[in-house]
PQR file of N, CA, C, O and H, with PARSE charges and radii, in Angstrom:
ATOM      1  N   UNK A   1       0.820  -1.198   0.000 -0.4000 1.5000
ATOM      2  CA  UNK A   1       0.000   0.000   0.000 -0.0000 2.0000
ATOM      3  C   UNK A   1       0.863   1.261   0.000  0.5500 1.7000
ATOM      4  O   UNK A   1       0.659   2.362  -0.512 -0.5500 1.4000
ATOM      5  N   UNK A   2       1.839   0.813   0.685 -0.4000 1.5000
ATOM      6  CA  UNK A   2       2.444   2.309   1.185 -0.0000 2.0000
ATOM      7  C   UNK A   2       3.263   2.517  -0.720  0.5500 1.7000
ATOM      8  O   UNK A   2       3.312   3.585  -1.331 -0.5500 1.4000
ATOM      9  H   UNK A   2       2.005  -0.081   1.101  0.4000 1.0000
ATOM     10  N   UNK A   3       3.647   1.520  -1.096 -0.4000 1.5000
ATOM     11  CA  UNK A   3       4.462   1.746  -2.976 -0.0000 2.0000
ATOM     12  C   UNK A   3       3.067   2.417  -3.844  0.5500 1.7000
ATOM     13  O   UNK A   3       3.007   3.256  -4.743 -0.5500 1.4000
ATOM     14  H   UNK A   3       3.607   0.652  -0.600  0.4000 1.0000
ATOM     15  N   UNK A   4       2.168   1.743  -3.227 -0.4000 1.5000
ATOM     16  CA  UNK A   4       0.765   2.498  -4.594 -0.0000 2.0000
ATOM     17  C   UNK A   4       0.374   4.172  -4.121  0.5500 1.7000
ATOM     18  O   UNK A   4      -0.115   4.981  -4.909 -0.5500 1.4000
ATOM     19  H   UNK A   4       2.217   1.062  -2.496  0.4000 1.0000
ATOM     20  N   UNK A   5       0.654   4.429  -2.891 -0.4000 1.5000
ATOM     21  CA  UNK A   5       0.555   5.666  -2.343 -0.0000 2.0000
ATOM     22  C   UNK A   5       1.968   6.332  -3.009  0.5500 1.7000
ATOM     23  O   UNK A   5       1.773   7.351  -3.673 -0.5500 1.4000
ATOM     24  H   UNK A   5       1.052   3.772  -2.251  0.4000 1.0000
ATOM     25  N   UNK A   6       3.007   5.983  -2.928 -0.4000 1.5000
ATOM     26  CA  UNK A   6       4.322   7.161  -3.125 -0.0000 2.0000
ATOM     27  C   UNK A   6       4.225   7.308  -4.496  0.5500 1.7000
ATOM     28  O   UNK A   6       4.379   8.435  -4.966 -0.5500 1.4000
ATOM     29  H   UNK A   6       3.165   5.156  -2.388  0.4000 1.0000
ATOM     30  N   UNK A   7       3.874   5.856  -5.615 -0.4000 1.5000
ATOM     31  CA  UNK A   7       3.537   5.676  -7.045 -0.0000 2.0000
ATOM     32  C   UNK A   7       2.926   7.016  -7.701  0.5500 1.7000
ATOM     33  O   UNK A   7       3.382   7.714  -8.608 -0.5500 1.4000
ATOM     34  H   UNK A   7       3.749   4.940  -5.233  0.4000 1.0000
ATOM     35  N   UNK A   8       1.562   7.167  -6.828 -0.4000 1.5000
ATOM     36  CA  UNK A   8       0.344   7.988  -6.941 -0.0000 2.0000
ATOM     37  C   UNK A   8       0.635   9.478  -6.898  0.5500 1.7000
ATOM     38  O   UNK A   8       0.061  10.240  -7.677 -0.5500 1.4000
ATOM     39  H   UNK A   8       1.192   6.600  -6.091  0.4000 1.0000
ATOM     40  N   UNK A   9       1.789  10.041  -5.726 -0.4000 1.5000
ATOM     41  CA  UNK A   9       2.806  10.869  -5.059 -0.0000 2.0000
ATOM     42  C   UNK A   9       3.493  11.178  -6.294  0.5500 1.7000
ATOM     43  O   UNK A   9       3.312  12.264  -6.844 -0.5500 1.4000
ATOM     44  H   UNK A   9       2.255   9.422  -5.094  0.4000 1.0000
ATOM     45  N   UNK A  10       4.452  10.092  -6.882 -0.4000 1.5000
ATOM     46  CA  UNK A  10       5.384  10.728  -8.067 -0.0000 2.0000
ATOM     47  C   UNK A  10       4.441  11.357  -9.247  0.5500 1.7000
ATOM     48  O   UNK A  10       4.449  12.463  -9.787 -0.5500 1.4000
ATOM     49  H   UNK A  10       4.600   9.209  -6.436  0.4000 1.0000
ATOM     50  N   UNK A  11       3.699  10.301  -9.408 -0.4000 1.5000
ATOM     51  CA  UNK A  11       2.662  10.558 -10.882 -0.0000 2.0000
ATOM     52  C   UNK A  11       2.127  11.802 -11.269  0.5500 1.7000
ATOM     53  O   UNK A  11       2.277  12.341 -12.365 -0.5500 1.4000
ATOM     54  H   UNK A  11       3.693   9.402  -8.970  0.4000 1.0000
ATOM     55  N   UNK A  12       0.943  12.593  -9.460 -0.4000 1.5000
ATOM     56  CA  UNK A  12       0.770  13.741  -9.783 -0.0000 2.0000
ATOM     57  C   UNK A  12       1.705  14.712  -9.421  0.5500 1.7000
ATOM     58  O   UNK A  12       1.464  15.868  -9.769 -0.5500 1.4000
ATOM     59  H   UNK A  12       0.821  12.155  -8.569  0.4000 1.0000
ATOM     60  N   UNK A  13       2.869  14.442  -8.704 -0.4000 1.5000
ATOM     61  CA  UNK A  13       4.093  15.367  -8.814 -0.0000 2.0000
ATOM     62  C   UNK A  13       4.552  15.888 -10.085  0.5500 1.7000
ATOM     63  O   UNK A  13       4.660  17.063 -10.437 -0.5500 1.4000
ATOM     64  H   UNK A  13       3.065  13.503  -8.421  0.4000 1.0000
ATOM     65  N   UNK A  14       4.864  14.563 -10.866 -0.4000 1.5000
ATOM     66  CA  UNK A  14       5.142  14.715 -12.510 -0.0000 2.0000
ATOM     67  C   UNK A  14       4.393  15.483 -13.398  0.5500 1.7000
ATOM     68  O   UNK A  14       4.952  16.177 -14.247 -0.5500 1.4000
ATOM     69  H   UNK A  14       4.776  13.609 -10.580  0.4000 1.0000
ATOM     70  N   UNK A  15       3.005  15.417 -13.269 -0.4000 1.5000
ATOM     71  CA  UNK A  15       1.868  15.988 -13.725 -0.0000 2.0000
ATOM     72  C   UNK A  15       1.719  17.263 -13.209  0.5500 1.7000
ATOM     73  O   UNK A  15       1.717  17.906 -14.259 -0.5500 1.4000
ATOM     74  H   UNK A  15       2.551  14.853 -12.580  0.4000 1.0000
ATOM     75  N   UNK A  16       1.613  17.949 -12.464 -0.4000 1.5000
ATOM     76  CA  UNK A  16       1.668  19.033 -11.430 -0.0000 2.0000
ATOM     77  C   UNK A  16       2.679  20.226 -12.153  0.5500 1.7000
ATOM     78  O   UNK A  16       2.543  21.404 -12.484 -0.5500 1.4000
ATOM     79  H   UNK A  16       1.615  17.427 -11.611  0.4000 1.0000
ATOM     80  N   UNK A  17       3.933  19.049 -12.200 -0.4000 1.5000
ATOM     81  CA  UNK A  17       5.311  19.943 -12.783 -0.0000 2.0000
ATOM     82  C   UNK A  17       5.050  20.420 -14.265  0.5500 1.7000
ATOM     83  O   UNK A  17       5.140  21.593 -14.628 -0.5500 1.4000
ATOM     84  H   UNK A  17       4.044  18.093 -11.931  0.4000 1.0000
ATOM     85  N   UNK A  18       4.699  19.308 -15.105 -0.4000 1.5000
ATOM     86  CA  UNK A  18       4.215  19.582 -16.695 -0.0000 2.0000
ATOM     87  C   UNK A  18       3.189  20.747 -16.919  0.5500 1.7000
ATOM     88  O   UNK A  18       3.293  21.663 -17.735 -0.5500 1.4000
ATOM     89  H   UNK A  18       4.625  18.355 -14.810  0.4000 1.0000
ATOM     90  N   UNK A  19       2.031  20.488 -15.897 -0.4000 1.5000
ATOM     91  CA  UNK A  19       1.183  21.570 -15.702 -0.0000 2.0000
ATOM     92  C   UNK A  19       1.903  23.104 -15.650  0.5500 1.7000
ATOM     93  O   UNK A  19       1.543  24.109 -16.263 -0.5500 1.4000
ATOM     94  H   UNK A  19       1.946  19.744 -15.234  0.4000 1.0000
ATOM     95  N   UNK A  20       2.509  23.019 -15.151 -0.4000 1.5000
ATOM     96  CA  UNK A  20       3.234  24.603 -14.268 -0.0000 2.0000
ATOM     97  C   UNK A  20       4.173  25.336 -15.639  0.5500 1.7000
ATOM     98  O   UNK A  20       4.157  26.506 -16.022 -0.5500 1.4000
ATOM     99  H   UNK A  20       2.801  22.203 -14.653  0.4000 1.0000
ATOM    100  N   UNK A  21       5.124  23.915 -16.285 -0.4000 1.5000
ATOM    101  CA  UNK A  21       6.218  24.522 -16.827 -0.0000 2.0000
ATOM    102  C   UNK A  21       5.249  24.785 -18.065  0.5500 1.7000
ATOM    103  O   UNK A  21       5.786  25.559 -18.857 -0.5500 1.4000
ATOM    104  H   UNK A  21       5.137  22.965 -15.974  0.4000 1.0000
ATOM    105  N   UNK A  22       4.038  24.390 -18.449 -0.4000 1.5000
ATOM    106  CA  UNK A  22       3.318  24.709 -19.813 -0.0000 2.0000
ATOM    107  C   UNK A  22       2.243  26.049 -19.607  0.5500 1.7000
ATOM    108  O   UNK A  22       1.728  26.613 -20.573 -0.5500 1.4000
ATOM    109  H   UNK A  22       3.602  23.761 -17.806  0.4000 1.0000
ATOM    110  N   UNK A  23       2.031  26.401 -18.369 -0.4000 1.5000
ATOM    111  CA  UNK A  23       1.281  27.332 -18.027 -0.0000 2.0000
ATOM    112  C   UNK A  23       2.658  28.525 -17.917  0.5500 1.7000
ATOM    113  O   UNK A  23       1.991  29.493 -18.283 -0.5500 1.4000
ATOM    114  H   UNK A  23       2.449  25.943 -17.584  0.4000 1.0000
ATOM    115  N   UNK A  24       4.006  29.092 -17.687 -0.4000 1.5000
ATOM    116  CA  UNK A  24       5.158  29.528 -18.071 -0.0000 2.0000
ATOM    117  C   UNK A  24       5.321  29.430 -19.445  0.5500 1.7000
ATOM    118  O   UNK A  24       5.404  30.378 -20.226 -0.5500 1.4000
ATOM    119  H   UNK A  24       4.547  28.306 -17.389  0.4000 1.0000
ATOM    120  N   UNK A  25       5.363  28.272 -19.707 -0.4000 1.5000
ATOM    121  CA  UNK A  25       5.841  28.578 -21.381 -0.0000 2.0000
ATOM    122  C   UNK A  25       4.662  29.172 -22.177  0.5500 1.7000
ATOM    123  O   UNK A  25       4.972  29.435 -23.339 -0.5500 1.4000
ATOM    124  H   UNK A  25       5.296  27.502 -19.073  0.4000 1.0000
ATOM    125  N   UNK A  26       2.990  29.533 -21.738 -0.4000 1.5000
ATOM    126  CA  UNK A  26       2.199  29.830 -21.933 -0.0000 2.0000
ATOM    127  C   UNK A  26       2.372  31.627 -22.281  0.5500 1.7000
ATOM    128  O   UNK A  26       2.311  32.354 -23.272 -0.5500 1.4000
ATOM    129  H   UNK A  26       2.738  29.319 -20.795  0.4000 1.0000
ATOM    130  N   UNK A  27       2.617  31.770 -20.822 -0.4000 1.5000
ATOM    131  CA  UNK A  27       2.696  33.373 -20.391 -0.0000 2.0000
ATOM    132  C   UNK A  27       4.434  33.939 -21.192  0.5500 1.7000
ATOM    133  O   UNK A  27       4.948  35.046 -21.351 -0.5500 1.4000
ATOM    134  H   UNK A  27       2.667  31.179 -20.017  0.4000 1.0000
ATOM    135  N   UNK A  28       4.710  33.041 -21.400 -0.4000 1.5000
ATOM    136  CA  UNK A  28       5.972  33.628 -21.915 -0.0000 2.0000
ATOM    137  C   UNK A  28       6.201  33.673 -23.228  0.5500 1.7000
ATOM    138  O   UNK A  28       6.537  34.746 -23.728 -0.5500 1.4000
ATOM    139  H   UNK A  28       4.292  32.142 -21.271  0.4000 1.0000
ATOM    140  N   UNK A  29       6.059  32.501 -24.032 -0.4000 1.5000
ATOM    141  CA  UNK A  29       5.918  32.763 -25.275 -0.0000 2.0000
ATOM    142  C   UNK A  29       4.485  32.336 -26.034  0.5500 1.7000
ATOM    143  O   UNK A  29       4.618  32.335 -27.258 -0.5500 1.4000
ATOM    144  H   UNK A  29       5.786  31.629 -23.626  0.4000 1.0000
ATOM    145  N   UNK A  30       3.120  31.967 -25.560 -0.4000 1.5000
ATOM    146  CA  UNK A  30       2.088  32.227 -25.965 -0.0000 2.0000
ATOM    147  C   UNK A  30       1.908  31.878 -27.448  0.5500 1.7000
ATOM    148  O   UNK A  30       1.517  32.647 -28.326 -0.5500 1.4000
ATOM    149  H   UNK A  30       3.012  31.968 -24.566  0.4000 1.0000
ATOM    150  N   UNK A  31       2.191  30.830 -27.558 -0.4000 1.5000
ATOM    151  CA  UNK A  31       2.204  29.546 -28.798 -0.0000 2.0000
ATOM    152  C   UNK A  31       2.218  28.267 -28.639  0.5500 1.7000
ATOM    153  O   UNK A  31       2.449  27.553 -29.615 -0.5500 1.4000
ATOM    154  H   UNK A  31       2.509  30.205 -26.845  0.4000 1.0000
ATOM    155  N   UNK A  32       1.942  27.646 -27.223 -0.4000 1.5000
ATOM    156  CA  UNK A  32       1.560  26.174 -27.151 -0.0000 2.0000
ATOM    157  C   UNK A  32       0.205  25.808 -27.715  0.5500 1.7000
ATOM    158  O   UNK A  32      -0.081  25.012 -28.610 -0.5500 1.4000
ATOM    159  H   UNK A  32       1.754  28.227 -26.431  0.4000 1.0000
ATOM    160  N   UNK A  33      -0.593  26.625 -26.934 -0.4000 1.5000
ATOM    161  CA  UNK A  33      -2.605  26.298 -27.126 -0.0000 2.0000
ATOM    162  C   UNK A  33      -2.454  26.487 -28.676  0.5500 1.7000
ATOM    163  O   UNK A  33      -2.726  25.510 -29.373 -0.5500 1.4000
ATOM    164  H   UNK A  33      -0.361  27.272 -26.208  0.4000 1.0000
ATOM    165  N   UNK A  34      -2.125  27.425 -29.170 -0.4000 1.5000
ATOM    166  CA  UNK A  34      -2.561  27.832 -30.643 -0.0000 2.0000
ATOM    167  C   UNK A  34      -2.173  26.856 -31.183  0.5500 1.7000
ATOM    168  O   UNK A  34      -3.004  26.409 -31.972 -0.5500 1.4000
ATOM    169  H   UNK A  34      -1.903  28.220 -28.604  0.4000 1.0000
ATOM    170  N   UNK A  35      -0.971  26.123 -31.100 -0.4000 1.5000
ATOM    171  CA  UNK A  35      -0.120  25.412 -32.081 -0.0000 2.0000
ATOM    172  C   UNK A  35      -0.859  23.640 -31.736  0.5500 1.7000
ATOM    173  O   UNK A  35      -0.898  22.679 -32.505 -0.5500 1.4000
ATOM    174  H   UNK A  35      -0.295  26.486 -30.458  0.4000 1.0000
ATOM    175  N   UNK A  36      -1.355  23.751 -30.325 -0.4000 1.5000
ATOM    176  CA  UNK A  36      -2.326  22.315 -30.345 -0.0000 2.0000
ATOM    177  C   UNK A  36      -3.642  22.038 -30.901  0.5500 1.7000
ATOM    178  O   UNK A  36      -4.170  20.998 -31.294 -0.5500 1.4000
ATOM    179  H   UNK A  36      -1.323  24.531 -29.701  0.4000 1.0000
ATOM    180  N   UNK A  37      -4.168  23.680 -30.801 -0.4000 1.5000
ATOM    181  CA  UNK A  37      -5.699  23.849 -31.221 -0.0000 2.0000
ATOM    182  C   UNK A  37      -5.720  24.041 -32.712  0.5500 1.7000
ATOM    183  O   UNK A  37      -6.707  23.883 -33.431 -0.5500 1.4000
ATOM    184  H   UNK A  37      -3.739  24.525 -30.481  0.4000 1.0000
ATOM    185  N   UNK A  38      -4.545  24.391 -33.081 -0.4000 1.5000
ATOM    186  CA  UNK A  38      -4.454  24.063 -34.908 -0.0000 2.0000
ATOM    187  C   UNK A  38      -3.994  23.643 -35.724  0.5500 1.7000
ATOM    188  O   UNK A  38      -3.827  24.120 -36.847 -0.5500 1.4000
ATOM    189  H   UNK A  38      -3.744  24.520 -32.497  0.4000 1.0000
ATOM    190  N   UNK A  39      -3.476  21.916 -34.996 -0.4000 1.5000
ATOM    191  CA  UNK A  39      -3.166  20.807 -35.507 -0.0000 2.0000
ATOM    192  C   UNK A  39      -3.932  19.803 -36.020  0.5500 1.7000
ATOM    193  O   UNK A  39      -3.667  18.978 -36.895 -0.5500 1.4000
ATOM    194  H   UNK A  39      -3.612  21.528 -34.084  0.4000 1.0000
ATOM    195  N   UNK A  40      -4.925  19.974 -35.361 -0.4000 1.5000
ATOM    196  CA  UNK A  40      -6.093  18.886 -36.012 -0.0000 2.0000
ATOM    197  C   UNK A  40      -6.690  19.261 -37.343  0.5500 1.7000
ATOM    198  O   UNK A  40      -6.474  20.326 -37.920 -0.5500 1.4000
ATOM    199  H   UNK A  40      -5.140  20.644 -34.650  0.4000 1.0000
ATOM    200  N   UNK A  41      -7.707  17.976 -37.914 -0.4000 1.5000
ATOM    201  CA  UNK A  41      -7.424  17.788 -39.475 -0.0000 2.0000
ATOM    202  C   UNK A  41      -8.037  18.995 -40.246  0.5500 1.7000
ATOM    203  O   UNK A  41      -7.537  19.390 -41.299 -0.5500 1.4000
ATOM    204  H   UNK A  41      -7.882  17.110 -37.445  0.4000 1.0000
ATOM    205  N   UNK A  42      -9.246  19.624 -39.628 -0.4000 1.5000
ATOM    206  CA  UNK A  42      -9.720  21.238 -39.875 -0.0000 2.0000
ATOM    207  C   UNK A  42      -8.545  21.639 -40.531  0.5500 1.7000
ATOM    208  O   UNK A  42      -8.670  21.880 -41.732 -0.5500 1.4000
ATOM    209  H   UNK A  42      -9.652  19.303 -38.773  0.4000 1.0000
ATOM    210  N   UNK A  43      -6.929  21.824 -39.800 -0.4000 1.5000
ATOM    211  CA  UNK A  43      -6.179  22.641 -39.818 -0.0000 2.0000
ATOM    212  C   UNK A  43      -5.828  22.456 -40.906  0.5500 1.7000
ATOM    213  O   UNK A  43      -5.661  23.440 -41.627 -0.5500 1.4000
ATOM    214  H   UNK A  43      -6.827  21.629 -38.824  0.4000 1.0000
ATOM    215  N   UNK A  44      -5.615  21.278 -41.362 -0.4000 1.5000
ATOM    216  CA  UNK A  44      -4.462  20.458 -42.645 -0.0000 2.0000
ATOM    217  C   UNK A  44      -5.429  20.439 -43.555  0.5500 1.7000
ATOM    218  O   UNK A  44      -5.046  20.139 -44.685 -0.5500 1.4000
ATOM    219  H   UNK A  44      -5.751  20.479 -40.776  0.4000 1.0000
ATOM    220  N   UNK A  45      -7.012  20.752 -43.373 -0.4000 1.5000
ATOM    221  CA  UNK A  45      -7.853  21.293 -44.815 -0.0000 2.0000
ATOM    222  C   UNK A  45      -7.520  22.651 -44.949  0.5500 1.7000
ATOM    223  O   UNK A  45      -6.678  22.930 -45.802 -0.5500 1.4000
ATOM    224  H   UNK A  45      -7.324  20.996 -42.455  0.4000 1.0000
ATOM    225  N   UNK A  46      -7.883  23.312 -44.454 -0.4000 1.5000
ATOM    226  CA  UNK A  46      -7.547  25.027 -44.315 -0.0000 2.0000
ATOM    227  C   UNK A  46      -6.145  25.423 -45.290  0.5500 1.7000
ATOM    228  O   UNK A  46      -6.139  26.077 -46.333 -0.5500 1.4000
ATOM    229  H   UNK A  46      -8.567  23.086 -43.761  0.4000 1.0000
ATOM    230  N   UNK A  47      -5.077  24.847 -44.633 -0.4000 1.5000
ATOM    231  CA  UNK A  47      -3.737  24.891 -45.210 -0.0000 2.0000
ATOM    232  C   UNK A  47      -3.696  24.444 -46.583  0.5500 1.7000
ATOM    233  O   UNK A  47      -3.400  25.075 -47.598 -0.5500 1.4000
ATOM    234  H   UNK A  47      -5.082  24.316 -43.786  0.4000 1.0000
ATOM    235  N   UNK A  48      -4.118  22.999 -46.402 -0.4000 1.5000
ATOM    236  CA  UNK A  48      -4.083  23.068 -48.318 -0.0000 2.0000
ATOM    237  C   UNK A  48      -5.115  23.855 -49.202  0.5500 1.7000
ATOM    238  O   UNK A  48      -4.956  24.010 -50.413 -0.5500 1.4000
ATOM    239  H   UNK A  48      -4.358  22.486 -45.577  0.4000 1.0000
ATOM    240  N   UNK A  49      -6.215  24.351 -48.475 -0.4000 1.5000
ATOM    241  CA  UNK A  49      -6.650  25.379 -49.019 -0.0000 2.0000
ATOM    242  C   UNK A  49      -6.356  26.880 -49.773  0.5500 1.7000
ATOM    243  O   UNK A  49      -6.770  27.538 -50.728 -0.5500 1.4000
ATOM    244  H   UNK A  49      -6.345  24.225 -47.491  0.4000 1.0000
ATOM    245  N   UNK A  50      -5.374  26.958 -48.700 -0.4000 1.5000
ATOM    246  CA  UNK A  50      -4.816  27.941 -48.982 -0.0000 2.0000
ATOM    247  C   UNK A  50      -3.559  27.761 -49.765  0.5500 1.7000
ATOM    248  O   UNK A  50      -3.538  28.593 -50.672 -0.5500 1.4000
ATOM    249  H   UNK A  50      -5.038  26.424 -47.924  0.4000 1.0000
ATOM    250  N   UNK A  51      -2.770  27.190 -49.766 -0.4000 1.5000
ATOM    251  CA  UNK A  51      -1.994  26.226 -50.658 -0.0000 2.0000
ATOM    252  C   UNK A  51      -2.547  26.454 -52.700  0.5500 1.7000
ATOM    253  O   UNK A  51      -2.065  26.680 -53.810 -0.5500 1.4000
ATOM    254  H   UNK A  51      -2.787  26.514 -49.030  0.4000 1.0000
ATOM    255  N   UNK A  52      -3.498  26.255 -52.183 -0.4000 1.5000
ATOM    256  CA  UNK A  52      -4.490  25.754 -53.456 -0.0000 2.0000
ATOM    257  C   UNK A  52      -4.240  27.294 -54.224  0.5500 1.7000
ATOM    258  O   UNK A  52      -3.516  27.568 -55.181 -0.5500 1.4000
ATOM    259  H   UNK A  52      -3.889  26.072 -51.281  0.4000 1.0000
ATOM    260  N   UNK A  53      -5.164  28.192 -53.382 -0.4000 1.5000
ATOM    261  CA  UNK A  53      -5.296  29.766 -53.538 -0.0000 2.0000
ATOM    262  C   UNK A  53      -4.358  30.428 -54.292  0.5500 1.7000
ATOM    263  O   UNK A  53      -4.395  31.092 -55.328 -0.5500 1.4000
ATOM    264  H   UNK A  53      -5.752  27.970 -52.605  0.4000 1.0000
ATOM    265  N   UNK A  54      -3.178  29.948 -53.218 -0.4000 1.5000
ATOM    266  CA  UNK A  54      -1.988  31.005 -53.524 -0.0000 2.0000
ATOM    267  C   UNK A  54      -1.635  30.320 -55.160  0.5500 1.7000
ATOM    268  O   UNK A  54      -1.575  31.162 -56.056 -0.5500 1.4000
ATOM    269  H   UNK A  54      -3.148  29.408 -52.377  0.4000 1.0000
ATOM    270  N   UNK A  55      -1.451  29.147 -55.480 -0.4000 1.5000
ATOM    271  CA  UNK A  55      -0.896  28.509 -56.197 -0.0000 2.0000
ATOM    272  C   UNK A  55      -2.126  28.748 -57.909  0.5500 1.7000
ATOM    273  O   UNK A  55      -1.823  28.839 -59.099 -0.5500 1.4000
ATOM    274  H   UNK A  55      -1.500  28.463 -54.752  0.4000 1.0000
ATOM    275  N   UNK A  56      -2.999  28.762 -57.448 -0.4000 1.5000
ATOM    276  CA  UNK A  56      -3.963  29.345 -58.537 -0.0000 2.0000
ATOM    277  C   UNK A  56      -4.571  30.594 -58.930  0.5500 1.7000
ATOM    278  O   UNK A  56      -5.375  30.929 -59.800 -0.5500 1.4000
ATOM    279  H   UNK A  56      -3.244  28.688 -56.482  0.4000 1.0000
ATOM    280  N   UNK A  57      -3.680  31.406 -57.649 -0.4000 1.5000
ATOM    281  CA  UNK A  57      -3.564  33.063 -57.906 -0.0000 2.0000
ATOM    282  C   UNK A  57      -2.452  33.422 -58.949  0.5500 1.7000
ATOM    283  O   UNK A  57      -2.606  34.125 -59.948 -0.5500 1.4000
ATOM    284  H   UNK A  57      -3.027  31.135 -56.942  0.4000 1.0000
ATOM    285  N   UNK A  58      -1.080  32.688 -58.450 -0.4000 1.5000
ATOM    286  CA  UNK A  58      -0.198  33.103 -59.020 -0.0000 2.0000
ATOM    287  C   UNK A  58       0.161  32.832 -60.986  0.5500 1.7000
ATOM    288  O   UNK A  58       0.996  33.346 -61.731 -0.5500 1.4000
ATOM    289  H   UNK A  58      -0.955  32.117 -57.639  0.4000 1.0000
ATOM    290  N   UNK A  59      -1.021  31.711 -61.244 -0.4000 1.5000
ATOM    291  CA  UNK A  59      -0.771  31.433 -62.399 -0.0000 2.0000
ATOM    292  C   UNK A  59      -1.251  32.352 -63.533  0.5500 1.7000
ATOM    293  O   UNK A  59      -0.954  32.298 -64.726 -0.5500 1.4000
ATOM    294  H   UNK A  59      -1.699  31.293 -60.639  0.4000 1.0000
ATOM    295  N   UNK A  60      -2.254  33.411 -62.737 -0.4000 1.5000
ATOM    296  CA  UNK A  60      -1.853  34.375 -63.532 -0.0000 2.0000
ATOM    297  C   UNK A  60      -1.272  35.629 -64.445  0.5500 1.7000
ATOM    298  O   UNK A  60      -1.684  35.801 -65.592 -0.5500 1.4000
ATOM    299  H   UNK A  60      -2.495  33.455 -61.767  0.4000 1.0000
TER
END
């Protein structure tokens, strides 16, 4: 009992720490959220969208 308690201890220690240093790297350089929230597949339509645009603007 007492190993599943200290286990439990490291885990949200570890977690706690990740939390903190991403909420810092948040306030400091303010490009984590954006760069997670516009990775998904929305994102990678959008992009070749625009891809598309530029590439069928320029042919004329």
């Amino acid at each position: 009992m007492q190993m599943a308690i200290t286990f439990m201890a490291v885990v949200a220690g570890m977690v706690f720490s990740l939390a903190v240093a991403l909420l810092v790297e948040e306030i400091i350089f303010g490009q984590v959220f954006r760069l997670l929230f516009t990775s998904g597949p929305r994102a990678s339509g959008k992009l070749a969208r625009q891809t598309i645009a530029v590439k069928s603007g320029s042919e004329r």
